[in-house]
N, C-alpha and C positions, 0 to 999 in steps of 0.2 A: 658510527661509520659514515654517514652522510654528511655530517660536519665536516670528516677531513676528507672529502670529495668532494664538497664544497670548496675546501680549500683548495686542494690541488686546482681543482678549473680555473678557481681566481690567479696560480702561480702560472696557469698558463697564459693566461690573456697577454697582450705586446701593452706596455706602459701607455701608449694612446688611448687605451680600451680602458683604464684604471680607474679614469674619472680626469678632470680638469687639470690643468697645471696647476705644479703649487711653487709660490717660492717663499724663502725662511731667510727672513735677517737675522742676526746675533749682535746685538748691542751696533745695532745702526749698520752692520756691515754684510752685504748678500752671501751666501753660502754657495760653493758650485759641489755638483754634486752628478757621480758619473751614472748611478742610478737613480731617477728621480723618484722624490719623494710620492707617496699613494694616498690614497684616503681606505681603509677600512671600518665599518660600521663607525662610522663618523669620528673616528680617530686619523689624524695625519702620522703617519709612518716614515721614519726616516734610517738611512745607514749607519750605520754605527759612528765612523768617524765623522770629522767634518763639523758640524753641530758642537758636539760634545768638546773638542779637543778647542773650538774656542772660547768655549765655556769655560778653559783652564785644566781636564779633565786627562784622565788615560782613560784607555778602552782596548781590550782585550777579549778578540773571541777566540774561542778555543774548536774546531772544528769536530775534536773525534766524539763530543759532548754534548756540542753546538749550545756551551752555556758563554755568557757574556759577562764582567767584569769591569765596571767602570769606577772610577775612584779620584776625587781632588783631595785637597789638603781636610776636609770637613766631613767627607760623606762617602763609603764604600757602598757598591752595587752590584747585587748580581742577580743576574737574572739567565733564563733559558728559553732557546725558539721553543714556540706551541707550547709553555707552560703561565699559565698567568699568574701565577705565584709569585713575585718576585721578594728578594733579602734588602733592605736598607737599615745599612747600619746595626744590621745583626737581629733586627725584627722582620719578620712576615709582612707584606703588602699587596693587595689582590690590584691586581690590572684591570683592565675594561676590555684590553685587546692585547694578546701576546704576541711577543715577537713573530716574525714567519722568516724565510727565503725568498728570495726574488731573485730571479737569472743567477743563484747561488751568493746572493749578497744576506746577509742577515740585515732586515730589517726592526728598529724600534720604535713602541708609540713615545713621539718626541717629548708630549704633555707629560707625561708621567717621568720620564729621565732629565728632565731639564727640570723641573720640581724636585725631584729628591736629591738635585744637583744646587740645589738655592735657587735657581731662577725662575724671571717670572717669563709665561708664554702667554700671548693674545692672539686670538685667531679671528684672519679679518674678511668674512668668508663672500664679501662684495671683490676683494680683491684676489684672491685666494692668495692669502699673505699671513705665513704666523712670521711674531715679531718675538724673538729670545732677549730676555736682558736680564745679563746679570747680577748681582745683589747691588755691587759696589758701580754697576752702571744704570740702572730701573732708566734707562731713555722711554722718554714716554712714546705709544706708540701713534702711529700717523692716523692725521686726523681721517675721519670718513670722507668716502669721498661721497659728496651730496650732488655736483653739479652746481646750476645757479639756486643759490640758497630762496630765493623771491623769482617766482618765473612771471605768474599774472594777478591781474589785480580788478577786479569786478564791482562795478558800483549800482546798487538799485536805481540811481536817481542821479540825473544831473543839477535837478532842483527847478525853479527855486521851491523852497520845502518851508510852511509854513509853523509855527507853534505845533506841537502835539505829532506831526509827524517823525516818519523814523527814515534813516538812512542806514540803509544796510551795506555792508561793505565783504567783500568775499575775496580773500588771498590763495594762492597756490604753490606750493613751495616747497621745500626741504619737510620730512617730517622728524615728530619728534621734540620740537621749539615752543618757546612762547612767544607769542606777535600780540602786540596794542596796533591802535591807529591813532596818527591824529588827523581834527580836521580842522584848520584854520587854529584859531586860540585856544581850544577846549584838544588836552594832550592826554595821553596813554590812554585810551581807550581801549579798552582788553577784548581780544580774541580770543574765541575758542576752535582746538583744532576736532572737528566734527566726523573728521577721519582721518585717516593718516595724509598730512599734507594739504589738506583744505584748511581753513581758519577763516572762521568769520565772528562779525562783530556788530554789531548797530548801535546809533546814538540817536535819540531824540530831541529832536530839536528844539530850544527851550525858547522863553517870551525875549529874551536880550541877546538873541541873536541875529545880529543884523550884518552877516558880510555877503556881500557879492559875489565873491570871487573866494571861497575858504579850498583853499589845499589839500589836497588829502596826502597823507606821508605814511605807509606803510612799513612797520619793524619787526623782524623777526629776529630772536636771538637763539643761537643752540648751546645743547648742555657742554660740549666741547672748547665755550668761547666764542667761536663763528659768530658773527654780525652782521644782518644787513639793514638797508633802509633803502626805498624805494619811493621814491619823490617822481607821479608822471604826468600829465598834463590835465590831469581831474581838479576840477574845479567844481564847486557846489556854491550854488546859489542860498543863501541862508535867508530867513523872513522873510515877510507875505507881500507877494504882488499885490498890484493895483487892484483895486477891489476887492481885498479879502480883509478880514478882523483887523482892524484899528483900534488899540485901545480910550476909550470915550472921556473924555471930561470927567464924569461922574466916576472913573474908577474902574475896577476889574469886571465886574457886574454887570449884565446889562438891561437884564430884564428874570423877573421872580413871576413864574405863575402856579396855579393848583385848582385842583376840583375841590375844594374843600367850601367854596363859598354855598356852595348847596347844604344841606342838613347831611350831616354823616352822622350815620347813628353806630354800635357798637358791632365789629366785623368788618365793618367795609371799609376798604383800602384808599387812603390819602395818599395822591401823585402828585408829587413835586418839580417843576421841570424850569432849568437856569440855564439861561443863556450867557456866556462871555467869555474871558481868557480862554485858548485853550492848552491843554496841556497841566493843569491843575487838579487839586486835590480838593474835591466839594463833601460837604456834609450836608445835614439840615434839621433844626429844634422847633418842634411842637409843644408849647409851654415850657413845662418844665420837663422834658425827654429831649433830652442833648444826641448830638456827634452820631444823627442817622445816614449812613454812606448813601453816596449818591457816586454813579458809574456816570464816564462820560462815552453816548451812544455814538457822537459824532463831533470834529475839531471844536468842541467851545458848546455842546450843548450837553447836558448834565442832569438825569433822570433818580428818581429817587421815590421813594413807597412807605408805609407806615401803616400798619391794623389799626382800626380804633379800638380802644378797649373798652370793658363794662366803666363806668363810671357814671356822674353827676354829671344834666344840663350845664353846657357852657357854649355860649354861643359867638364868642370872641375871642380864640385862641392866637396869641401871636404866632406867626412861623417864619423865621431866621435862617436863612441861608448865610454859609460860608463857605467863601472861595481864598486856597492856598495855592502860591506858587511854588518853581522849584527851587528859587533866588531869592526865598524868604518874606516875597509879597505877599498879603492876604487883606481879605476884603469881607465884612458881613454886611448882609441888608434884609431889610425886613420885609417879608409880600406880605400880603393882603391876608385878614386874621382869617380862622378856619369858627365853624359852625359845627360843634360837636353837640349831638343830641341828648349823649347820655342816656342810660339804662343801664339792666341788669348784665 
């Protein structure tokens, strides 16, 4: 009983009161329609003709019944207001929402009759726009509307930005895409979108870059097609100002130290600490114990650790640093031998 008092209050409300305009294409072409289309429980509802008849269709209500009868050359229909049962094609079909009356028009949910009619329906609810196409027309339907696909473009840093550092870069835009960046020479640099419509991305700056003046070029692409690029007056400073890391004569290296010249006896901790390139991948071998990682703490300085273990007096252990860059440079050298005491 509540349901269909429900109902009636909804047939009373004026078409304003109904929810938003809607309007409905048919194979590219707008529909006019003398009662407009409704939304119930998130089905669009439309009048019986109109719709259907350019779909190719008849339509047939019968009033003393109030059942409905639609039928092209492929597919018979019938169905009845307030029942959700409907016949296709001589089988049973439940509905989501049953026909009703409106100001004594029969009303149907469009999605479900334009389906058992061959067509296809998209519902485009930024525009409140369903799109009808029929089998022998599938027009695709119209793109979203996004606005400016690329609004802004945010950079951490105007530079200059040295080895090891990172340049962050933050876009705002259409969601839903994928965006790269480039910056100067070094292209697609991939974005992530971090929410709907942010994208960001960072590059770190490597030992062979040296531009002045690198461009930053922003691209977002959507799954529709849609493309943009965003070229604005960001400019980044790439390699080190005056006074900072120069690479030395001698190489990527520039200096090996360690507490090891003292007696280390079994447990206590051998610190390893390299200065030079930064932005590199360092290791360091005590004898024969290879490839011990070494973190870089700060641009070009390079710490690293080792337990001594039980063994045999040795008081002249070589220790070997290695330094790798990202462009296939690498560099070993040898510090000062370590003093291992030995024991149990």
């Amino acid at each position: 009983m509540k349901r269909w008092l429900l109902l009636l209050l909804l047939l009373e409300l004026p078409a304003w009161a109904q929810g938003p305009r809607i309007s409905v294409l048919v194979n590219g072409q707008p529909v006019a329609f003398d009662q407009p289309p409704i939304m119930v429980g998130g089905r669009v509802l439309v009048p019986l003709r109109g719709v259907f008849q350019q779909l190719g269709a008849t339509v047939v209500y019968n009033p003393a019944d109030r059942s409905i009868n639609a039928q092209n050359e492929a597919t018979s229909i019938s169905l009845a207001v307030g029942q959700r049962t409907a016949t296709v094609g001589g089988s049973p079909r439940e509905m989501d929402t049953p026909p009703i009356l409106v100001g004594g028009r029969a009303l149907v949910p469009l999605r479900f009759l334009s389906q058992a009619l061959g067509a296809r329906v998209d519902w485009h609810p930024d525009r409140g726009l369903v799109t009808v196409n029929s089998i022998e027309a599938q027009a695709p339907p119209p793109p979203p509307s996004y606005g400016p696909l690329i609004q802004r473009v945010e950079l951490s840093s105007r530079g200059p930005l040295v080895p090891g550092q990172v340049l962050h870069v933050r876009m705002l835009g259409a969601p839903g895409g994928q965006a790269h960046f480039d910056l100067g020479e070094n292209r697609d640099i991939p974005m992530v979108e971090e929410s709907p419509g942010r994208y960001e991305g960072g590059y770190t700056v490597r030992l062979n870059d040296h531009e002045r003046e690198a461009p930053v070029v922003c691209h977002l692409h959507m799954p529709d097609g849609q493309r943009a690029r965003q070229e604005g007056p960001w400019r980044v400073a790439l390699g080190p100002p005056a006074g900072t890391w120069q690479r030395p004569r001698r190489g990527l290296i520039q200096n090996v130290t360690h507490n090891g010249r003292a007696p280390l006896y079994p447990g206590q901790i051998l610190e390893v600490t390299m200065s030079g390139a930064p932005g590199g991948q360092a290791t360091f071998g005590v004898g024969y114990v290879r490839n011990i990682p070494m973190r870089e703490v700060s641009p070009g300085t390079y710490v690293g650790s080792w337990t001594v273990p039980p063994g045999p007096r040795n008081p002249a252990v070589p220790v070997i640093v290695r330094l790798r860059l990202s462009n296939g440079e690498q560099q070993d050298r040898r510090g000062a031998n370590v003093n291992l005491m030995g024991g149990p």
